[in-house]
VEXLO-148641 format. One line per 2 residues: number of its first residue (from 1); their letters; for each residue z, x, y of C-alpha. Coordinates in Angstrom, 1 decimal. Layout:
REM residues N
NUM) A) Z X Y  ... $
//
This chain:
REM residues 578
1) XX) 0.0 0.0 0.0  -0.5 1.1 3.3 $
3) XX) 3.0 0.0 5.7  1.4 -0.4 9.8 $
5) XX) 3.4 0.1 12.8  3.2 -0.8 16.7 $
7) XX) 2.1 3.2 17.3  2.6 6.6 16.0 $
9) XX) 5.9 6.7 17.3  7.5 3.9 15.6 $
11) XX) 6.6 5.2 12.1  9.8 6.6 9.9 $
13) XX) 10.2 9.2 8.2  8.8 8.8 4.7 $
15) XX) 12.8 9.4 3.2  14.4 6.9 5.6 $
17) XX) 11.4 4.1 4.9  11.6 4.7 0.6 $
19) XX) 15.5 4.2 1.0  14.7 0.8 2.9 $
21) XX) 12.7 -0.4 -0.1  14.7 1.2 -2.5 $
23) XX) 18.1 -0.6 -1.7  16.7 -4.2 -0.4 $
25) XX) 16.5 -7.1 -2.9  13.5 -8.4 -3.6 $
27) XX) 11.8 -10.8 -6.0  9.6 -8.2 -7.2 $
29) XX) 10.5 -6.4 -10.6  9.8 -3.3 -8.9 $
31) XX) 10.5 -0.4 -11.4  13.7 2.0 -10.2 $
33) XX) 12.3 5.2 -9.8  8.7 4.6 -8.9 $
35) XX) 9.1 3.7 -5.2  7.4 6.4 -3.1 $
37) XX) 6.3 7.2 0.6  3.9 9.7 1.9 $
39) XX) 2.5 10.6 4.9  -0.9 8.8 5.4 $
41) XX) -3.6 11.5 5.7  -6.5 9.0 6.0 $
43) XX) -6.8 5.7 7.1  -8.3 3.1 5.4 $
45) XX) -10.0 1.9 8.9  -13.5 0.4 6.8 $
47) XX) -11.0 -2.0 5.0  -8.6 -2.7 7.9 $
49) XX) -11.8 -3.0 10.1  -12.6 -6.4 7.7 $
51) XX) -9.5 -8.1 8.1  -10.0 -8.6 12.2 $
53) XX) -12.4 -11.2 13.0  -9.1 -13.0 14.3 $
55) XX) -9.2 -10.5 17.0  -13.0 -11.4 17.5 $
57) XX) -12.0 -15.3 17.8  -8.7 -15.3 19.7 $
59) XX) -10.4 -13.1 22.7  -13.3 -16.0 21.9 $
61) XX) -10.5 -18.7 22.1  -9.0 -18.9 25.4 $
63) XX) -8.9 -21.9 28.1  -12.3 -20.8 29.2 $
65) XX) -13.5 -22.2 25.6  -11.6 -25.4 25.3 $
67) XX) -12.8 -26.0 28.9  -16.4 -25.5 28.4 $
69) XX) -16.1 -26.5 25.0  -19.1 -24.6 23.9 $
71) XX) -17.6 -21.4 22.6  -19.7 -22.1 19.2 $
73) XX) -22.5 -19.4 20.0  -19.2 -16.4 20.7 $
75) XX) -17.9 -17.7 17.6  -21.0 -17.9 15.4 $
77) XX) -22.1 -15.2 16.5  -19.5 -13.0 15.2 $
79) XX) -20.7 -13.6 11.5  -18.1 -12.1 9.2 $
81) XX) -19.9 -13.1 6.3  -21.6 -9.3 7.0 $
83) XX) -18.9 -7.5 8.0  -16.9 -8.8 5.1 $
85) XX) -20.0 -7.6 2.6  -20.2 -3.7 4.3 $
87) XX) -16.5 -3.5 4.0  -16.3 -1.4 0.6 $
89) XX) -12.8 -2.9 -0.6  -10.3 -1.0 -2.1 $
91) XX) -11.9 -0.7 -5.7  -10.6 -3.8 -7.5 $
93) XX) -8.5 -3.3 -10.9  -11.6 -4.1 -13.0 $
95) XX) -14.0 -1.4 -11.3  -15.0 0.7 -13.6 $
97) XX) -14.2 4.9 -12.4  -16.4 6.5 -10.2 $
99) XX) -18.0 10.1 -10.9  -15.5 11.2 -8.7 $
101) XX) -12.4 9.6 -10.2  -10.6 11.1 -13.1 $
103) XX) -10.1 9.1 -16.3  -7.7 8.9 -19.9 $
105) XX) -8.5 6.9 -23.3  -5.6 4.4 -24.4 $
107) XX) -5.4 2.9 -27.5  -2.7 0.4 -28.6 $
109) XX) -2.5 -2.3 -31.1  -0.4 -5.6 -30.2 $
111) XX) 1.5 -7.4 -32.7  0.1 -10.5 -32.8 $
113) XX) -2.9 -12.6 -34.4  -6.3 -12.1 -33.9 $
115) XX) -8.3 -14.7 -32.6  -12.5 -14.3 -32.4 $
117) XX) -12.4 -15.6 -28.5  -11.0 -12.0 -28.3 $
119) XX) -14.1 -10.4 -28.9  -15.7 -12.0 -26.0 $
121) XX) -15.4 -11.4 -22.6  -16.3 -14.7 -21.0 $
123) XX) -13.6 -16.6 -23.4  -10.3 -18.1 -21.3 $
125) XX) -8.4 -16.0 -24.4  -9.6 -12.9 -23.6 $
127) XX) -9.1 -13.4 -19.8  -6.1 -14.9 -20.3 $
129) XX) -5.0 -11.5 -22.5  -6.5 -9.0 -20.1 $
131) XX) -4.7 -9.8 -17.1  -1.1 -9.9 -19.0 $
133) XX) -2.0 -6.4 -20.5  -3.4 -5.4 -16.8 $
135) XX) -0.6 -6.3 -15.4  1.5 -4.9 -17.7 $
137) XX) -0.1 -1.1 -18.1  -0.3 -0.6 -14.1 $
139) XX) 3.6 -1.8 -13.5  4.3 0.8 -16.2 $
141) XX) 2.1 3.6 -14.6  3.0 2.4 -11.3 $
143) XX) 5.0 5.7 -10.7  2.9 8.3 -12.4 $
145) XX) 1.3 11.1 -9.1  -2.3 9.7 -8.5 $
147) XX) -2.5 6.6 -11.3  -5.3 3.8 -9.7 $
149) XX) -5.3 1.1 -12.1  -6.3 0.1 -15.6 $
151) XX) -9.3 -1.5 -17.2  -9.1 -3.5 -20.7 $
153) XX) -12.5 -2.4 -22.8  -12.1 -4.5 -25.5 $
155) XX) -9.9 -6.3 -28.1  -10.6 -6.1 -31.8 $
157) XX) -8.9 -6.8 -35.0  -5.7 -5.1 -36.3 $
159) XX) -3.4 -7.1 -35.1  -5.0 -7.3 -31.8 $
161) XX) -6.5 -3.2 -31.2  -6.4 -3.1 -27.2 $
163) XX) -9.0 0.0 -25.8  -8.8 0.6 -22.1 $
165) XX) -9.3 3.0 -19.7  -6.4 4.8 -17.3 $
167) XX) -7.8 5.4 -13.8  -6.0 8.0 -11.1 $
169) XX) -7.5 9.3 -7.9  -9.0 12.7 -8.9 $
171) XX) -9.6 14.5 -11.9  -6.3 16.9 -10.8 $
173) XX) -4.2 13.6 -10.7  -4.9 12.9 -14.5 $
175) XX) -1.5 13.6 -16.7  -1.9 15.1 -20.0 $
177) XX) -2.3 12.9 -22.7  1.2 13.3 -24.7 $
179) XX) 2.7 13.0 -20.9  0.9 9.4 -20.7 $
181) XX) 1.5 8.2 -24.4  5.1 8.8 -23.6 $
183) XX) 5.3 6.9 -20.3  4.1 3.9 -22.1 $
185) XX) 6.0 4.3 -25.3  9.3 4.7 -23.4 $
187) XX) 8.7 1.9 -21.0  9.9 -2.1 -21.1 $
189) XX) 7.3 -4.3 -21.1  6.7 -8.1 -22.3 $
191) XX) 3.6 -6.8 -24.9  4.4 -6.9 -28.2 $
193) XX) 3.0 -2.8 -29.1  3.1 -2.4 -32.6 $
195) XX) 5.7 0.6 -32.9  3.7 4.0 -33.6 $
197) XX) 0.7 2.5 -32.1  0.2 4.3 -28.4 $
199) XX) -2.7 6.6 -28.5  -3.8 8.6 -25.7 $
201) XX) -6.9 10.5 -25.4  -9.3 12.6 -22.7 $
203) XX) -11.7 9.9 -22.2  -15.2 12.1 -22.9 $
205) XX) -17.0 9.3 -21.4  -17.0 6.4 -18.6 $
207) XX) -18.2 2.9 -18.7  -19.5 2.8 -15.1 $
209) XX) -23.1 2.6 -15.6  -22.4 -0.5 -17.5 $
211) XX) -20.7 -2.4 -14.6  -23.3 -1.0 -11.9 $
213) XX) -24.0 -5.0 -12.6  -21.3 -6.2 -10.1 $
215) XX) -22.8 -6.7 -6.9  -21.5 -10.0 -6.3 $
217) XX) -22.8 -9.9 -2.7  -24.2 -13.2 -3.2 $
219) XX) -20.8 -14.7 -4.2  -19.5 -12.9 -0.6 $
221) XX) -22.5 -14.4 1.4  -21.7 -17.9 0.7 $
223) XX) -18.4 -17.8 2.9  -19.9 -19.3 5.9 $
225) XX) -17.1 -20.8 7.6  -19.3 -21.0 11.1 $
227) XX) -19.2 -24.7 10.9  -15.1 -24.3 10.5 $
229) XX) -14.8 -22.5 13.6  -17.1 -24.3 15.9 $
231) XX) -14.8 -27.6 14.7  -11.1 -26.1 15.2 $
233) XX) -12.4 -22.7 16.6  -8.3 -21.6 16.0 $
235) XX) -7.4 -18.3 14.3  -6.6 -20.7 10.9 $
237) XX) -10.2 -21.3 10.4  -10.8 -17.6 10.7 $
239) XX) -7.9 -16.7 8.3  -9.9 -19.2 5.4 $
241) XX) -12.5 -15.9 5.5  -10.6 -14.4 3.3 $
243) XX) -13.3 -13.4 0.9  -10.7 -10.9 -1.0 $
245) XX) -11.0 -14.0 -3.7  -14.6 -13.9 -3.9 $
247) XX) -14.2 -9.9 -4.4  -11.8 -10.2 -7.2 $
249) XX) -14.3 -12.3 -8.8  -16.6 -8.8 -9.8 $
251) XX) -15.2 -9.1 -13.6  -18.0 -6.7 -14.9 $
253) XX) -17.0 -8.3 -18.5  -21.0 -9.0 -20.0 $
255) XX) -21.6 -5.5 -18.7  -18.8 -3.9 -20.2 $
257) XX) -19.0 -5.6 -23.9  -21.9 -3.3 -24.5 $
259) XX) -18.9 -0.7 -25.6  -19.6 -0.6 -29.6 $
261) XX) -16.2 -0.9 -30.8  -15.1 1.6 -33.8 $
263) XX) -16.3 0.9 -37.3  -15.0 -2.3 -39.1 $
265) XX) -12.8 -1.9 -41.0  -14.4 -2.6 -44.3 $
267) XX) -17.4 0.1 -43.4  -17.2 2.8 -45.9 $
269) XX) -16.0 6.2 -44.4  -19.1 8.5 -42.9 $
271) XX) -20.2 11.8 -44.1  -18.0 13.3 -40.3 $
273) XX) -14.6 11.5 -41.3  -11.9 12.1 -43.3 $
275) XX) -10.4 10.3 -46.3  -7.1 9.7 -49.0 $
277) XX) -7.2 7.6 -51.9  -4.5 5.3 -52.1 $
279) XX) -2.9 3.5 -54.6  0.0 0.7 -55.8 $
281) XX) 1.2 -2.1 -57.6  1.8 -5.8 -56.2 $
283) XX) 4.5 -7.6 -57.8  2.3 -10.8 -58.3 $
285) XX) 0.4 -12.4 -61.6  -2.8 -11.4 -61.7 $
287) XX) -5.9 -13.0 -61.5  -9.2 -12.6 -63.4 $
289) XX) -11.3 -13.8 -60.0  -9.4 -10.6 -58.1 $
291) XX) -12.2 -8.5 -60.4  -14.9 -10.2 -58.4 $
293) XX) -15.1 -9.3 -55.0  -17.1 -12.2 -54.2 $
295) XX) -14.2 -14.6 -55.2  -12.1 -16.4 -52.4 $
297) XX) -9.0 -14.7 -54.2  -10.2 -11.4 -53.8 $
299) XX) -11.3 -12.0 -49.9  -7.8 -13.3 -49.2 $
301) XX) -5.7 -11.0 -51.1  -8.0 -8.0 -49.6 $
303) XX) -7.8 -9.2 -45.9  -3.7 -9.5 -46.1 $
305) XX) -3.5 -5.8 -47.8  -5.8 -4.4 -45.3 $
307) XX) -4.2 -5.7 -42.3  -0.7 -4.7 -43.7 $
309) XX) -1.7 -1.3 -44.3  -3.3 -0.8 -41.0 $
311) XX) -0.1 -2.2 -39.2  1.3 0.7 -41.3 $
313) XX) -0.9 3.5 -40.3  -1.8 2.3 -36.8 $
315) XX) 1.1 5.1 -35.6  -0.6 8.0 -37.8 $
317) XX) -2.9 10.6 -35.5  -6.2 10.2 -36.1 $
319) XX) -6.1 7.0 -38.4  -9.1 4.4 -38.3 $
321) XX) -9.0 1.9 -41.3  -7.8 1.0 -44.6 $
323) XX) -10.7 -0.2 -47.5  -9.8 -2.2 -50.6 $
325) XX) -12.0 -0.8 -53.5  -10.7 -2.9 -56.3 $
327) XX) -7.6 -5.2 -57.9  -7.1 -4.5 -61.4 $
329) XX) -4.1 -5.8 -63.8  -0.9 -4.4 -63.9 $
331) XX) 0.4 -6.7 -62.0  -2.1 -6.2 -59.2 $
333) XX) -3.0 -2.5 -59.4  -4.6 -1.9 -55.5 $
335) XX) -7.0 0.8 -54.9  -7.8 1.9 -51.9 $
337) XX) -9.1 4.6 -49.3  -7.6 5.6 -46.1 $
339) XX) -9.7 6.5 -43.5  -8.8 9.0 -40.7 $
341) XX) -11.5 10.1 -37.7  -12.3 13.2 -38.9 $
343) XX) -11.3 15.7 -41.7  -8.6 17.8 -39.6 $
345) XX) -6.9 14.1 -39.0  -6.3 13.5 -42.4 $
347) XX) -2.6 14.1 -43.0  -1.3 15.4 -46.6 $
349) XX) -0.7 13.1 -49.7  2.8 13.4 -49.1 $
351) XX) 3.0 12.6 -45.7  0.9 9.2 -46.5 $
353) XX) 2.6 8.3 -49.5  6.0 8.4 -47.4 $
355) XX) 4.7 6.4 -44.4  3.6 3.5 -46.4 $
357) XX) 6.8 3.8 -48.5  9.0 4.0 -45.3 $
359) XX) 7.6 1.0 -43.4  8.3 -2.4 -43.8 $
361) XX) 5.0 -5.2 -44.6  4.7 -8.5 -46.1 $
363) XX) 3.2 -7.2 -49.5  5.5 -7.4 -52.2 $
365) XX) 4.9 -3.6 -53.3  7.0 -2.2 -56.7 $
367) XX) 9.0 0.6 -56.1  8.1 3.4 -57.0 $
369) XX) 4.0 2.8 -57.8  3.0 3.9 -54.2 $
371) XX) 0.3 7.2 -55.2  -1.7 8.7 -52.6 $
373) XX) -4.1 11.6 -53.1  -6.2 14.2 -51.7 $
375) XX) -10.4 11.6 -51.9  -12.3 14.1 -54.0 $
377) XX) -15.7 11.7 -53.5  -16.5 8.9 -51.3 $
379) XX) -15.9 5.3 -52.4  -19.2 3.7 -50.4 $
381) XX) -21.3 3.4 -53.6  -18.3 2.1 -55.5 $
383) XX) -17.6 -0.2 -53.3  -21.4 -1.6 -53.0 $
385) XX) -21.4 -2.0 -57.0  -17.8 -2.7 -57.9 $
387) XX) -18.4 -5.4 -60.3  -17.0 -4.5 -64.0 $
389) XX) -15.5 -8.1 -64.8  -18.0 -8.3 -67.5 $
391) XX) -16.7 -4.8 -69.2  -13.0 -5.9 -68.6 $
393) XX) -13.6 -9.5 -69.9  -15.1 -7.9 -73.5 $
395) XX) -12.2 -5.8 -74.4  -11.2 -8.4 -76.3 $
397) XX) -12.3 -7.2 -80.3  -9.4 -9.0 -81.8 $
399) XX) -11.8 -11.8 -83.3  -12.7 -8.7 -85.2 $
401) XX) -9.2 -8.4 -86.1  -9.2 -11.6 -88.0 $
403) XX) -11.6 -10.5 -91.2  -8.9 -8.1 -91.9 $
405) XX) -7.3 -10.7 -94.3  -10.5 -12.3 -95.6 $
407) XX) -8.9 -12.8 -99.6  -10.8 -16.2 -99.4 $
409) XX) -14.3 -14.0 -97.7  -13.9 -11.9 -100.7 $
411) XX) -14.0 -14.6 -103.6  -16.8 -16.6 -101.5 $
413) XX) -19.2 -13.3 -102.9  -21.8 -11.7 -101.1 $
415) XX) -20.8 -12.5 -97.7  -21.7 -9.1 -97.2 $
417) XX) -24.7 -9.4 -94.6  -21.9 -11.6 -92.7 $
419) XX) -19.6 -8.5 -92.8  -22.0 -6.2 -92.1 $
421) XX) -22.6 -8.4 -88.3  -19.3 -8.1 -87.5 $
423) XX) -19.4 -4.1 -86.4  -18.8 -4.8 -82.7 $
425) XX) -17.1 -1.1 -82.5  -20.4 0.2 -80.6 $
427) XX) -19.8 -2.8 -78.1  -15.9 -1.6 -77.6 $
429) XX) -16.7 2.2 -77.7  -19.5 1.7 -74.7 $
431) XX) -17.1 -0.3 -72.3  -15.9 2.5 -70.2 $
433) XX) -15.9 1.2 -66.6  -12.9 1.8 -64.5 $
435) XX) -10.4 1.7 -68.0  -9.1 -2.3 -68.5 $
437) XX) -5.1 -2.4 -69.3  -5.5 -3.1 -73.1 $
439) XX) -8.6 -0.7 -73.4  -8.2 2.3 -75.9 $
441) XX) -7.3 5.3 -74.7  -10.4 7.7 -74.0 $
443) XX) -10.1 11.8 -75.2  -9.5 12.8 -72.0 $
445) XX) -6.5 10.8 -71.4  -2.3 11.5 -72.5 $
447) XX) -0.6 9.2 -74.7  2.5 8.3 -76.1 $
449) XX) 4.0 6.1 -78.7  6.1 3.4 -78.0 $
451) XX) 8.7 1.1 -80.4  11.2 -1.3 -79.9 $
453) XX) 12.4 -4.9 -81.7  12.8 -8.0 -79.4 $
455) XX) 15.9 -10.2 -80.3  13.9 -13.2 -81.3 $
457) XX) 12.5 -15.0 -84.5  8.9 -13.6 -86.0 $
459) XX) 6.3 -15.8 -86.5  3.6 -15.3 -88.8 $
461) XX) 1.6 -16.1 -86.4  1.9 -12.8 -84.3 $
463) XX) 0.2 -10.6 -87.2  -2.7 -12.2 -86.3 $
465) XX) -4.1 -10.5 -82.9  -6.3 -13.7 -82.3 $
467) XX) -3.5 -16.0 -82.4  -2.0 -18.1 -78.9 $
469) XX) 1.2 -16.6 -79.8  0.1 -12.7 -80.0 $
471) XX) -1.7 -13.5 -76.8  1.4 -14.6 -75.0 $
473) XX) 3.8 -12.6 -76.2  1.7 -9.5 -76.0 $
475) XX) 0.9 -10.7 -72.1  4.3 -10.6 -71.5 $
477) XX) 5.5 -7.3 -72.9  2.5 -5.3 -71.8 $
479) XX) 2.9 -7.2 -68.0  7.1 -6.1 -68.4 $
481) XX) 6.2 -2.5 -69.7  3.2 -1.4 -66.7 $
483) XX) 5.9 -2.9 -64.2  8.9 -1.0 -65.7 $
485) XX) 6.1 2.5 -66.1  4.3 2.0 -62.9 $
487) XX) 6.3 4.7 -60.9  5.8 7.2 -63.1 $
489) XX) 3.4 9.9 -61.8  -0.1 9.6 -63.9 $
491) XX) 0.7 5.9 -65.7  -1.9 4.3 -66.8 $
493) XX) -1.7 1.4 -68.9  0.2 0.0 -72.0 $
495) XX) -1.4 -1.4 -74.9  0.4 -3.4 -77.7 $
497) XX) -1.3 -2.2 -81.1  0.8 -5.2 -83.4 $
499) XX) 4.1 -7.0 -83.8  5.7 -7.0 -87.0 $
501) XX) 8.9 -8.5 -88.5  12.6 -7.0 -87.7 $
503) XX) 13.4 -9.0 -85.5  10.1 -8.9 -83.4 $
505) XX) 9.1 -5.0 -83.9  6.8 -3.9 -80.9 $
507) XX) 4.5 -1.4 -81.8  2.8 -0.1 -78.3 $
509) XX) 0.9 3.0 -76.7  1.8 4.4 -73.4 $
511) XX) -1.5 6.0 -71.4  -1.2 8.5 -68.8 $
513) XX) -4.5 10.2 -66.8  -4.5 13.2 -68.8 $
515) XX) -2.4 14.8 -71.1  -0.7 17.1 -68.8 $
517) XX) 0.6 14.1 -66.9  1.9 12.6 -70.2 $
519) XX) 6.2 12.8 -70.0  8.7 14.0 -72.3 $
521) XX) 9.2 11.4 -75.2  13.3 11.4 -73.9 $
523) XX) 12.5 10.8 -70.8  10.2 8.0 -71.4 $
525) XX) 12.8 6.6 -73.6  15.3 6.9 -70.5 $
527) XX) 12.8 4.9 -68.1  12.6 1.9 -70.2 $
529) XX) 15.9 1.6 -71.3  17.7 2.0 -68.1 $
531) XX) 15.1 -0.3 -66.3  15.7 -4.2 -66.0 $
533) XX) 12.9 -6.4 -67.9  13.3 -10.0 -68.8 $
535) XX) 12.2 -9.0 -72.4  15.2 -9.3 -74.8 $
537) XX) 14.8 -6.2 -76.3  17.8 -4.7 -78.6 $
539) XX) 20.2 -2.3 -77.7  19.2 1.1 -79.4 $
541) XX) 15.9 -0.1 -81.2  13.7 1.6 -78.2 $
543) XX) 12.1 5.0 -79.5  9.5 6.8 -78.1 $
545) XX) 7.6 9.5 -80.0  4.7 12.0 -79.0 $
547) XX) 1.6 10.7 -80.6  -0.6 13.9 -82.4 $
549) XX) -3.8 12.3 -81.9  -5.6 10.6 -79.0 $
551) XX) -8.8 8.4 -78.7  -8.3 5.2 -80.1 $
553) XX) -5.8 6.1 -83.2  -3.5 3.9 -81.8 $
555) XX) -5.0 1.0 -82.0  -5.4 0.2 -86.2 $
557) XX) -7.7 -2.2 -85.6  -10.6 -0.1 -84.5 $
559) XX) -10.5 1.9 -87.8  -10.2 -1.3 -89.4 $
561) XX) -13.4 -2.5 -88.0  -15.2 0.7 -88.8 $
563) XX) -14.0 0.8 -92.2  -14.0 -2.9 -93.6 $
565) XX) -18.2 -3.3 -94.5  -17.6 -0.3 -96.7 $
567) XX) -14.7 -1.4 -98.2  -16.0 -5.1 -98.7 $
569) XX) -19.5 -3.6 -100.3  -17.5 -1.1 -102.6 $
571) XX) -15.2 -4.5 -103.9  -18.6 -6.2 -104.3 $
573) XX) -19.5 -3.6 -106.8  -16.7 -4.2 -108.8 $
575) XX) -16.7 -8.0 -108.9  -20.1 -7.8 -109.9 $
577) XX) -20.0 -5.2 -112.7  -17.1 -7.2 -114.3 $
//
């Protein structure tokens, strides 16, 4: 502001005029500490010389007018519709920075939802937004040597991402960034600012050429008040040509939405950023439509993940977005990537991993199953072709099972050709997509035996693998076991191989990425027996052994299958000789 006295003479000393300020009450919530008064080294005649046509009209206005009653031609004459358009205001708070202005980058994301309007610039929403963060931003950097204003770029998703632009006088007057981020991080404001959020950058370039739209000369013309004055000819019609309304209507928003914002967030990283691979279990049943990325299940369940883990990153240097690749059972296995700005952003696995296990989000995450690791290749084609519900949907050779018992196939003689169909171990041997959670384990993976007896009656009915009751039961163990095992570093999956009689003896396989990730067999033990499961399973029956062989010897049935149209033809022999 500029303060104007009677003459030189009258003005104070800066000192005695700040104390004035400083220690009257006002209505204003003027922040303590950022009142200050300097000597005026120009004056700001061009603007001053705008707001004086009273002057014009009251020497225009004396009895000599009301007795001739024809003062119209002064008056009108006096057009301030002109001056008002040469008078070069005080750049408004939407004016983009001149070339000769100097300028910082601030990022900040609000903690609230996001609402399309936001996107554009002619919407009431954004409008309505923009001035309260306006506002906001230039009370907070109201004290900072040489700040000018602030101008809102654009809003975009996550919660709401707020870009804008700092403005100060001169290039000299710009603060450092970290001197910036930390004005506005330890300030009170009313914005919601996700904690961690702040970011403050050089700003490399500036969105003037943009706004060189706003000439709203036209709007400024159309404040013709000559018939006002020729009527009244007082100094109040002269004080309605206050055109400083028609001025502040220069929002340069069309021009300014030609900013491309940042990369969605479901664009796969470039070739110039950086990336971790991220993964954990959700404490939720799963779904089979949360294969199929094309399923409403999957959109919803993707869009809530991402936005969580955003809000968790938005404080982390250099991070852009967060990219679901897949949802696969156990409960909800999540894979994702993290996606920093460039490759020196990316912060290490154990830095991310704590982050996401430190903050606090709506997703129901089980302890202990947050992994995060250095990205070795980029997920964009994955994530184009991501579509193995077919592969996970035919790991299910237990109809095979069934001809194990076939007394009454043998006796019907010569079934053989109908044996000989049923060899679908090429079908399970080629299903090796991403590795389903009752899939055999593969050469290169670790593996461990498993036993225990569930306190509960057996039922014939659970020798037989295609059985409702195998299914269920074995559901429910294998969803307790990957829950109680999904904190262990390099845990796979669990597979159940059969049940058998004593009370309910559980025969599983325990699969680890490789076998140097594969635990001791007492320390396994000591996972599942001090965790909590809702499986009754009896005290001291749990035993864990290391298994000698790996592939797919832990599941019988697949030698079974292999074996059977041998031993069927070899029994044919027999009958048939005797």
């Amino acid at each position: 502001m500029t303060l104007v006295f009677d003459k030189q003479t009258s003005v104070p000393s800066s000192s005695s005029a700040q104390a004035i300020l400083t220690n009257s009450p006002t209505s204003l919530g003027i922040i303590p500490g950022t009142i200050s008064f300097d000597v005026a080294t120009t004056t700001p005649a061009a603007a001053v010389t705008t707001t004086t046509p009273a002057a014009a009209v009251t020497t225009t206005t004396p009895a000599a007018a009301v007795t001739t009653t024809t003062p119209a031609a002064a008056v009108t004459t006096t057009t301030p519709a002109a001056a008002v358009t040469t008078t070069t205001p005080a750049v408004a708070s939407t004016d983009p920075p001149s070339s000769s202005e100097g300028t910082l980058g601030l990022r900040f994301s609000l903690h609230q939802p996001f609402n399309s309007n936001l996107s554009n610039r002619s919407s009431s929403e954004f409008k309505t937004l923009s001035a309260n963060v306006v506002t906001n931003v230039n009370k907070v950097y109201a004290g900072t040597p040489g700040f000018n204003r602030s101008i809102v770029n654009s809003f975009r998703n996550g919660s709401v991402v707020t870009d804008m632009t700092l403005v100060f006088d001169k290039q000299s007057s710009v603060p450092s960034s970290s001197t910036a981020q930390t004005i506005l991080t330890n300030s009170s404001t009313s914005l919601n600012i996700l904690p961690g959020s702040i970011r403050v950058d050089v700003a490399t370039t500036t969105p003037a050429a943009a706004v060189t739209t706003t000439t709203p000369a036209a709007a400024v013309t159309t404040t013709t008040p000559a018939a006002a004055v020729t009527t009244t000819t007082p100094a109040a019609a002269v004080t309605t040509t206050t055109p400083a309304a028609a001025v502040t209507t220069t929002t340069p928003a069309a021009a300014v939405t030609t900013t491309t914002p940042a990369v969605a967030s479901t664009d796969p990283p470039s070739s110039s950023e950086g990336i971790l691979s991220l993964r954990f279990s959700l404490h939720q049943p799963f779904n089979s439509n949360l294969s199929n990325r094309s399923s409403s299940e999957f959109k919803t369940l993707s869009a809530n993940v991402v936005t969580n883990v955003n809000k968790a990153y938005a404080g982390t240097p250099g991070f852009n977005r967060s990219i679901v690749n897949s949802f696969r059972n156990g409960s909800v296995v999540t894979d994702m990537t993290l996606v920093f700005d460039k490759q020196s952003s990316v912060p290490s696995s154990s830095s991310a991993q704590t982050i996401l296990t430190n903050s606090s989000t709506s997703l129901n995450i089980l302890p202990g199953s947050i992994r995060v690791d250095v990205a070795t290749t980029t997920p964009a084609a994955a994530v184009t072709t991501t579509t193995p519900a077919a592969a996970v949907t035919t790991t299910t050779p237990a109809a095979a099972v069934t001809t194990t018992t076939p007394a009454a196939a043998v006796t019907t003689t010569t079934p053989a050709a109908a044996v000989t169909t049923t060899t679908p171990a090429a079908a399970v041997t080629t299903t090796t997509p991403a590795v389903a959670s009752t899939d055999p384990p593969s050469s290169s993976e670790g593996i461990l035996s498993l036993r225990f007896s569930l306190n509960q009656t057996f039922n014939s009915d659970l020798s037989n693998p295609s059985s409702s009751a195998f299914k269920t039961l074995s559901t429910n163990v294998v969803t307790n076991v990957n829950t109680v095992f999904a904190g262990t570093a390099g845990f796979r999956r669990s597979i159940v191989n059969s049940f058998r009689s004593g009370s309910v003896v559980t025969d599983m396989t325990l699969v680890f990425d490789k076998q140097s990730s594969v635990p001791s067999s007492s320390s396994a033990q000591t996972i599942l027996t001090n965790s909590s499961t809702s499986l009754n399973i009896l005290p001291g029956s749990i035993s864990v052994g290391s298994s000698t062989t790996s592939g797919s010897a832990p599941r019988p049935t697949a030698f079974t299958l292999a074996a059977l149209p041998l031993s069927l033809a070899l029994l044919m022999v027999q009958l048939l000789a005797s």
